[in-house]
N, C-alpha and C positions, 0 to 999 in steps of 0.2 A: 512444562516449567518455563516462567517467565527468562526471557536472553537477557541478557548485557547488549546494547548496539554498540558494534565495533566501529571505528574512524568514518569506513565508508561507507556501513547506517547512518550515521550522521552525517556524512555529507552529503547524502542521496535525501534525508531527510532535511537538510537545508536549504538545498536545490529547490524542492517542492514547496517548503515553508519558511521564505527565507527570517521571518518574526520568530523562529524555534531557536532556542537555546541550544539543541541540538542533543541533550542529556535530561532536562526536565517538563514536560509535558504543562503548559500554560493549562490546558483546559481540566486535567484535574490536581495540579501539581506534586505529581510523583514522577518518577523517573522514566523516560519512554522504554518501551520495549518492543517496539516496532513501528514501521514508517505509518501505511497505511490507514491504518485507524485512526490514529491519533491526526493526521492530513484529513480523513475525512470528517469527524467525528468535533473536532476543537479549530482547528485550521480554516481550512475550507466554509466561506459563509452560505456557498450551494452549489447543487451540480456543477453551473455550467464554471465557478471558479474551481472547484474539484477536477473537472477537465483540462481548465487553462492550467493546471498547476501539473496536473501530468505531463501534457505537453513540454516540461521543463525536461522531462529525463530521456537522454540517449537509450537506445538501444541495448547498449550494453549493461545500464542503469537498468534496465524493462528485465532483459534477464536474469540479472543479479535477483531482484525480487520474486520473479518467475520462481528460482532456483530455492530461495527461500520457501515460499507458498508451498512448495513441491514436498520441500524435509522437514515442515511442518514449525520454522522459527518463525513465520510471518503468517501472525494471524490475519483471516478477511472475515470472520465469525461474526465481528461487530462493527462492520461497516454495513451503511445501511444499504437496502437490497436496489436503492435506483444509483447508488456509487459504485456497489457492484457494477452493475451492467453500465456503466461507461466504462469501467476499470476491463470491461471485457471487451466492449466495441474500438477500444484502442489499445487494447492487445494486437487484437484483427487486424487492426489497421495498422498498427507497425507491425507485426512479427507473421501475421498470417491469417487465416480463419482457424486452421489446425490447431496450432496455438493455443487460441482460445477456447476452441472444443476443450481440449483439452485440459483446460484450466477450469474451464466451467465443471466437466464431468468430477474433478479433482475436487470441487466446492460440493458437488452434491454427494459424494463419498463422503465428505468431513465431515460440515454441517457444525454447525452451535458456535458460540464467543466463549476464544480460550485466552485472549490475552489481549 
């Protein structure tokens, strides 16, 4: 079921996009419902700004998402498969290589676009 983004969905989500509304998704004008996608998919004009744009979130911001992905509020289903793999090689690199094992194993458990 699609979420509601609370305050600091959206402000994690403005950090990364600061042109977002922070409530309605420019790229298909409905309401967001989560960061990621909607940063790579409408946001993001390509990889390497999709990286600079991560680079925007502290660690604490990395796990808050992490934490999301994990309980299944934060879709990565339809992000595309080369944003994935930055979205993991800067896991890596801030949080760990673990980390991203673990987040990647966690993707391939899931699998499909849910939101």
């Amino acid at each position: 079921m699609p979420r509601i983004l609370t305050e600091l969905d959206r402000a994690i989500l403005k950090k990364v996009a600061p042109e977002s509304s922070g409530t309605i998704c420019t790229g298909f004008g409905g309401p967001c419902r989560s960061i990621l996608p909607p940063l790579a998919n409408h946001y993001a004009t390509d990889g390497q700004d999709f990286a600079r744009r991560l680079e925007r979130l502290d660690d604490d911001d990395l796990r808050y998402l992490l934490g999301l992905i994990r309980d299944g509020s934060e879709s990565l289903g339809c992000v595309p498969v080369e944003y994935l793999e930055l979205f993991l090689v800067f896991t890596a690199d801030r949080l760990g290589r673990e980390t991203a094992l673990l987040l990647l194993q966690h993707l391939e458990d899931e699998g499909g676009c849910t939101g």
